[in-house]
N, C-alpha and C positions, 0 to 999 in steps of 0.2 A: 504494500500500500504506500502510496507519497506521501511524501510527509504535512503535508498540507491537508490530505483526508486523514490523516491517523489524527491530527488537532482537531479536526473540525466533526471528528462524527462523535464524539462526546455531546457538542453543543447541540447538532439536531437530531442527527439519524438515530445514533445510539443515545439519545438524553437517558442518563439515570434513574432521572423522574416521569417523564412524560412518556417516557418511548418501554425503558427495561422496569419498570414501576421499582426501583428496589431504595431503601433507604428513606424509606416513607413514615417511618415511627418517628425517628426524631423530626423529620421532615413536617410533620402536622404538628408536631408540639410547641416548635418555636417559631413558627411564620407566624407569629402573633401581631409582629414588627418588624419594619425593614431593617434594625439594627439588630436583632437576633436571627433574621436571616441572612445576612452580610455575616455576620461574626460566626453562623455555623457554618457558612459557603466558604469563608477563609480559611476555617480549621479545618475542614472536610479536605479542602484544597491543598493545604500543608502536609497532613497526614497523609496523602496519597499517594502526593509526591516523592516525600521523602521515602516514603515503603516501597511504593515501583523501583526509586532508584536502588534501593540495597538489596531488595530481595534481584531486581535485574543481574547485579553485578555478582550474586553470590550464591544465582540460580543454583549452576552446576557442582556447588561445595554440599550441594542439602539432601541430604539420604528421602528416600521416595517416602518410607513411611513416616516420615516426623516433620513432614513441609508445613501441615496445617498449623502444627504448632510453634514453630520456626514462624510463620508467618506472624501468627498470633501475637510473641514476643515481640517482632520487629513494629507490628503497628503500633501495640501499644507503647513500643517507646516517643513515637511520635504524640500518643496520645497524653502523653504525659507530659510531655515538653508543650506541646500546644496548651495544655491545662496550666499548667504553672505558671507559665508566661499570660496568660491572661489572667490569673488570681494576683498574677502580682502588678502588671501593666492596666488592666481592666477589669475590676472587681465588679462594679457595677453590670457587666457584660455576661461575667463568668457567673454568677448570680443569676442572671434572667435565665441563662442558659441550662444551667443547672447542673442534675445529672447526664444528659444530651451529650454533654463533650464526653465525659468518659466511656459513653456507651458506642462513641464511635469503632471503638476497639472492634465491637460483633457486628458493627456496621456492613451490612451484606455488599454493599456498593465498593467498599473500600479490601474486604474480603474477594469480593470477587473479581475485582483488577487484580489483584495478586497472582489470584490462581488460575484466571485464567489469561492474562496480559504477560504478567511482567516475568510471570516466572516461563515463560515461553519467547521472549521478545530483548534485544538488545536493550542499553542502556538507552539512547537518542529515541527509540521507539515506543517506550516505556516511560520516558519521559512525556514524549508528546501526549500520550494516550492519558495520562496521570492529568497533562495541564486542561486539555480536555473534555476529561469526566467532571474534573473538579468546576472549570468553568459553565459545565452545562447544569452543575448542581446547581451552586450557587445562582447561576440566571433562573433557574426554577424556584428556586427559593425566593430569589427577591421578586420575582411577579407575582407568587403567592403573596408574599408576606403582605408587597402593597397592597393591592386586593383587599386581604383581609380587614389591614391598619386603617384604610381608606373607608370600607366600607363599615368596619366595623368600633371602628372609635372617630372617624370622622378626621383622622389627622396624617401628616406621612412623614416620617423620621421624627415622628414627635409634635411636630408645628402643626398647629390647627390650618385648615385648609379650608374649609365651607363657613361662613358664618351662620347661615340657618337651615343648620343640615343634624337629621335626627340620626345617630349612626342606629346601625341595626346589630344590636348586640348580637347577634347568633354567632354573625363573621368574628368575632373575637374570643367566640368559646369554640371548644374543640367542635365539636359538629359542625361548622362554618368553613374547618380545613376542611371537613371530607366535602363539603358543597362545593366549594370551590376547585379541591383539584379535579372530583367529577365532572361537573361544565367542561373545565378545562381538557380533560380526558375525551368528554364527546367533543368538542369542540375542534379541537389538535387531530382528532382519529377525521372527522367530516371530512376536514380542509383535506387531509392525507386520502380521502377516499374508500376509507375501512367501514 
């Protein structure tokens, strides 16, 4: 594949949300706001990265029966460097988010770049595919999140936006994510012709 589609079918073809549905638990928990979907699309994005590239580079050192867990270790170490860095730089951030960051660890989307990406594909390959996935998350994420923040509290990164605009609480409790990636799931599938 060129390198140019190995980037780019994260964002569409392959979206991790829209397209492979995977990574959708924390994915509904924190679109609540655009700044907890940006801040779980960055760490999602970190995490990926950093694991495509080690497990890339240390594919062929890793005995066939103990990759998953090989793997397991290597993410979380990203997940934990991501965590800390944000409790100590962004508490406020690391707080909304919650338990979310360290649940990336079982994160199927970041799991399964692993396993089936990176532990099969060069370094430069795995990289792309890492920048990617990560970028198509996060752009799913923050169209949710606005969505939600917008309709459901009436404001977008915080700042009130409507002055006589009644939000509709649903969008800002959990049943408001499943409303909304649904639409958006028919809606992505129409345009696509499914």
């Amino acid at each position: 594949m060129k390198p140019k589609e190995e980037l780019t079918k994260g964002i569409a073809k392959n979206n991790p949300v829209f397209v492979l549905l995977l990574g959708l638990c924390p994915f509904l928990a924190v679109s609540v706001s655009v700044i907890n979907g940006i801040g779980m699309g960055i760490a999602a994005l970190f995490v990926l990265l950093g694991s495509n590239l080690i497990i890339s580079l240390i594919r062929n050192f890793i005995p066939e029966r103990i990759r998953i867990p090989c793997y397991i270790v290597i993410i979380a170490t990203f997940v934990t460097i991501v965590e800390l860095t944000m409790k100590a730089y962004l508490p406020t951030l690391a707080q909304a988010l919650g338990i979310y960051v360290p649940l990336i660890v079982v994160n199927c989307m970041v799991l399964g770049r692993a396993e089936a990406f990176a532990s099969k594909n060069n370094l430069f390959s795995s990289f792309l595919d890492a920048i990617g996935m990560g970028i198509g998350f996060t752009l799913a994420l923050l169209v949710i999140s606005a969505i939600r923040e917008i309709l459901g509290n009436g404001t977008f990164l915080g700042l009130k936006i409507f002055s006589e605009f009644e939000p509709a609480i649903v969008f800002a409790l959990p049943p408001g994510a499943l409303l909304v990636i649904g639409l958006l799931l028919a809606f992505l599938n129409r345009k696509r012709g499914k």
